[in-house]
VOPAGU-2260 file (C-alpha; in pm, 1 decimal, decimal comma):
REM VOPAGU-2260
SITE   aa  ch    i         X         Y         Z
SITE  UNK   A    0       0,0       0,0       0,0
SITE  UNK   A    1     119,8     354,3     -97,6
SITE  UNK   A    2     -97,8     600,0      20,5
SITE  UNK   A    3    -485,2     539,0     256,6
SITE  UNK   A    4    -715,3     800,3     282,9
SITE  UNK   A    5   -1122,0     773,0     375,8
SITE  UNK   A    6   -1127,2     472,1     222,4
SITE  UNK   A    7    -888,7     545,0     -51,5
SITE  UNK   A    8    -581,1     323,6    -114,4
SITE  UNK   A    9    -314,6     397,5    -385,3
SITE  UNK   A   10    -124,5      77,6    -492,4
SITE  UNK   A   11     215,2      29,6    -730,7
SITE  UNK   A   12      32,1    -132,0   -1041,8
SITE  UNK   A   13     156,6    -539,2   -1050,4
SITE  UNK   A   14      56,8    -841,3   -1274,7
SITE  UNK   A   15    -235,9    -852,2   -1019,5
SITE  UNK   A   16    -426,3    -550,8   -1148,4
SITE  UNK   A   17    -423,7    -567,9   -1501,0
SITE  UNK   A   18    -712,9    -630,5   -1498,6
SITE  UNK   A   19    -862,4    -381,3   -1370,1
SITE  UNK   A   20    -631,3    -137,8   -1537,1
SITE  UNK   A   21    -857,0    -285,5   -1898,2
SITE  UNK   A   22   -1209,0    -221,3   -1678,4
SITE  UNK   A   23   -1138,0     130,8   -1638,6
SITE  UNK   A   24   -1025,9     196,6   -1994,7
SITE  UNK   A   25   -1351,2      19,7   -2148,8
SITE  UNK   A   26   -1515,0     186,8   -1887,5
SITE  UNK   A   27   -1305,7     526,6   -2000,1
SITE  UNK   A   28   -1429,1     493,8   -2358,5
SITE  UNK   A   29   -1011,6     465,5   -2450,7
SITE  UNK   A   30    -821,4     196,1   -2646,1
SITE  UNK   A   31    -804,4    -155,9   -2400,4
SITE  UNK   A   32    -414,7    -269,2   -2374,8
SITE  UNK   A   33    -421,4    -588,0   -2411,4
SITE  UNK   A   34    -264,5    -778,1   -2108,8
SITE  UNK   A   35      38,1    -868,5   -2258,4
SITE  UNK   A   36      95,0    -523,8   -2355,3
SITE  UNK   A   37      41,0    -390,4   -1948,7
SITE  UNK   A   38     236,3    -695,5   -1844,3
SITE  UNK   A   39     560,7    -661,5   -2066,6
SITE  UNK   A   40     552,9    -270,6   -1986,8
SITE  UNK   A   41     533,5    -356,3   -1589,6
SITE  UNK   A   42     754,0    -634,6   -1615,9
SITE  UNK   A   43     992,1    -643,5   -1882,7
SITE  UNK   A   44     990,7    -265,2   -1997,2
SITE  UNK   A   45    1059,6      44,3   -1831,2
SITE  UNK   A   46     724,6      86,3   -1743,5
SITE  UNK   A   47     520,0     131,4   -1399,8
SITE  UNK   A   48     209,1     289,2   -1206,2
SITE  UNK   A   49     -74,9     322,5   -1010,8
SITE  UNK   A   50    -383,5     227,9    -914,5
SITE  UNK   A   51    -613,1     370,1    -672,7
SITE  UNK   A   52    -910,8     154,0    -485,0
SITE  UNK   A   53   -1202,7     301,7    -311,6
SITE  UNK   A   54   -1343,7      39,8     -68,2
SITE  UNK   A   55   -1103,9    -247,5    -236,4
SITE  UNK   A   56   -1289,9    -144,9    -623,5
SITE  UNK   A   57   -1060,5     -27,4    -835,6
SITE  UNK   A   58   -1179,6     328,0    -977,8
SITE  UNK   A   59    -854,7     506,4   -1113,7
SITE  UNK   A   60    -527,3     425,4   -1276,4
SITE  UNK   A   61    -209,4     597,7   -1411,1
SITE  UNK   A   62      52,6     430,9   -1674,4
SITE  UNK   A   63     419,5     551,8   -1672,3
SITE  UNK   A   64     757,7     519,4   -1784,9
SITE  UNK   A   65    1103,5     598,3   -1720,3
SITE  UNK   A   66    1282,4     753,0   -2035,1
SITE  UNK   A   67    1653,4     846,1   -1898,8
SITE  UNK   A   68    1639,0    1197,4   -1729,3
SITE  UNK   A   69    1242,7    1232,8   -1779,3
SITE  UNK   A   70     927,8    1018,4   -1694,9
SITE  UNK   A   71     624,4     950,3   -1957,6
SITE  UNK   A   72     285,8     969,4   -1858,4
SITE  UNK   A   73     128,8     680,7   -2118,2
SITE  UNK   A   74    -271,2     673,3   -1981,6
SITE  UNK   A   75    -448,0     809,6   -1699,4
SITE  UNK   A   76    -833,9     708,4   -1600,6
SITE  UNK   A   77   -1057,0     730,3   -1381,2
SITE  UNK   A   78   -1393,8     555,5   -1399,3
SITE  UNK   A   79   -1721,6     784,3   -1511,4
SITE  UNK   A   80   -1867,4     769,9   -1191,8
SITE  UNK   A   81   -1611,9     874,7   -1023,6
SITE  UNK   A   82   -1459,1    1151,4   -1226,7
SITE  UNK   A   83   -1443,6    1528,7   -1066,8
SITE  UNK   A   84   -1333,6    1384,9    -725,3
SITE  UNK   A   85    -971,3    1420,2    -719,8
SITE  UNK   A   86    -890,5    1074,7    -829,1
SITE  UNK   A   87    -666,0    1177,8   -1120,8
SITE  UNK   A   88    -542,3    1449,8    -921,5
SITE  UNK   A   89    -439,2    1215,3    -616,3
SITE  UNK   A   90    -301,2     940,7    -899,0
SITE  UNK   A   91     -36,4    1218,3   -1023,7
SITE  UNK   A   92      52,8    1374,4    -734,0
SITE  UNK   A   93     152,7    1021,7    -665,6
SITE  UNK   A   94     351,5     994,5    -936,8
SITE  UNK   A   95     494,6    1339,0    -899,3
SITE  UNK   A   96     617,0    1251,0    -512,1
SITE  UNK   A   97     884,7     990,2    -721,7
SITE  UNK   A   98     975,8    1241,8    -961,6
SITE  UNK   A   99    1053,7    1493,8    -747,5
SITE  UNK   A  100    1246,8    1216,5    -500,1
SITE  UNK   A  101    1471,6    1090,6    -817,0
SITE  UNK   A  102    1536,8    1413,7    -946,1
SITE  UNK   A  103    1390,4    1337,6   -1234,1
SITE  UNK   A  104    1453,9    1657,2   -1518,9
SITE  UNK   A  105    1098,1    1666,7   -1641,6
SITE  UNK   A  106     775,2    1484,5   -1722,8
SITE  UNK   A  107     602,2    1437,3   -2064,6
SITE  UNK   A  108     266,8    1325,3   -2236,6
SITE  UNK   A  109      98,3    1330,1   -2513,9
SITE  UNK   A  110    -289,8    1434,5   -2573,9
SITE  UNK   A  111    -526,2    1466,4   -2847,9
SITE  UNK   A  112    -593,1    1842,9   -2956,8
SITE  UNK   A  113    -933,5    1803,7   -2935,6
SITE  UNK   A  114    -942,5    1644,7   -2570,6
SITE  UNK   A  115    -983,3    2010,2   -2386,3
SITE  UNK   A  116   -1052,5    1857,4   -2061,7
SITE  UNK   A  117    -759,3    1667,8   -2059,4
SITE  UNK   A  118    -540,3    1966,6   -2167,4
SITE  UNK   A  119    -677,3    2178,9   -1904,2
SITE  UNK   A  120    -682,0    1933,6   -1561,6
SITE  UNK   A  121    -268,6    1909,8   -1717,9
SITE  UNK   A  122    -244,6    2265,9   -1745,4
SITE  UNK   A  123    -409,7    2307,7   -1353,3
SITE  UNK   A  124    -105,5    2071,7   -1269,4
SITE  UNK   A  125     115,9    2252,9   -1394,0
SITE  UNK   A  126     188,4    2118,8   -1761,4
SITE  UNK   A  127     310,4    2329,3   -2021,8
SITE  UNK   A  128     214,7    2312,4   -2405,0
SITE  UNK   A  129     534,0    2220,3   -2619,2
SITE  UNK   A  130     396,0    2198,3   -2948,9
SITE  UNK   A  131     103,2    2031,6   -3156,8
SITE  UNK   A  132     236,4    1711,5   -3315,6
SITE  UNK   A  133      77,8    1645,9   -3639,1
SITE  UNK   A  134    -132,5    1360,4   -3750,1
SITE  UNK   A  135       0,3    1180,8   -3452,7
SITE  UNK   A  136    -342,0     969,1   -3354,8
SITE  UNK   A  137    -485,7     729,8   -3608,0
SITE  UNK   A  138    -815,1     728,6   -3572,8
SITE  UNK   A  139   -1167,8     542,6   -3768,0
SITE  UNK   A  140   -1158,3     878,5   -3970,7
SITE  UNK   A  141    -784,2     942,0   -4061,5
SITE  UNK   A  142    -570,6    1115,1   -3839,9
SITE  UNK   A  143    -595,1    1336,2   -3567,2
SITE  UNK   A  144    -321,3    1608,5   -3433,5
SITE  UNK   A  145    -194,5    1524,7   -3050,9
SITE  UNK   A  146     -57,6    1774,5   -2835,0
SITE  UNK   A  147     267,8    1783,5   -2678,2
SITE  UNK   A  148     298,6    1901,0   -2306,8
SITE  UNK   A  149     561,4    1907,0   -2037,2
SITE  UNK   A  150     630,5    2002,3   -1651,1
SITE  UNK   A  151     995,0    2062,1   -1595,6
SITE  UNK   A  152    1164,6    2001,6   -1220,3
SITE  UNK   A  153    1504,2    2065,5   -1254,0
């Protein structure tokens, strides 16, 4: 356990949780990982995260990894239900803690242009547009522009 609070439990994502890392992106309306995919990140690849439990029920998730002097955030979601409680909030500034203790240089992600409440809960954390990277997403019409932002530490 990372982190309790009324009821509220924060654990380092493992081969246990997987599954419940797929619920909340079906549940998210995002792309499923398939479980290999989640496993060879957490296992085998530089990869790591989160997942937070209300009452033992997973409700919130974030996917990371560790690129040399910077950290990747790769997905972050939070069931529909429970959105606009300070799950995703609580999920980074989990994540942040480590970067800050490894002196990590900065942190990076990627959204879609079109996502605005994405860009602006980053933005209220302190994430900085870089630039707009073109026809990054492939989507069921074509392609679709992403977003680059950043938070730098040190």
């Amino acid at each position: 356990m990372v982190r309790q609070e009324r009821n509220l439990v924060i654990e380092a994502l493992d081969e246990n949780n997987v599954l419940s890392v797929q619920n909340i992106q079906e549940n998210c309306d995002e792309p499923v990982w398939s479980e290999s995919s989640l496993s060879h990140l957490i296992c085998k690849g530089s990869g790591y995260g989160y997942i937070l439990k209300h009452l033992n029920k997973s409700i919130g998730y974030i996917l990371l990894r560790s690129l040399d002097d910077e950290e990747e955030v790769l997905s972050l979601g939070v069931l529909k239900l429970n959105r606009r409680q300070g799950i995703a909030s609580k999920l980074f500034y989990e994540f942040e803690k480590g970067v800050i203790r490894k002196n990590v240089k900065r942190i990076i992600l990627e959204v879609k242009v079109e996502n605005y409440a994405a860009i602006c809960f980053y933005e209220f954390l302190g994430l900085k547009k870089i630039k707009v990277l073109k026809d990054y997403y492939k989507t069921d019409k074509g392609y679709e522009d992403g977003l680059l932002l950043s938070k730098v530490y040190f």
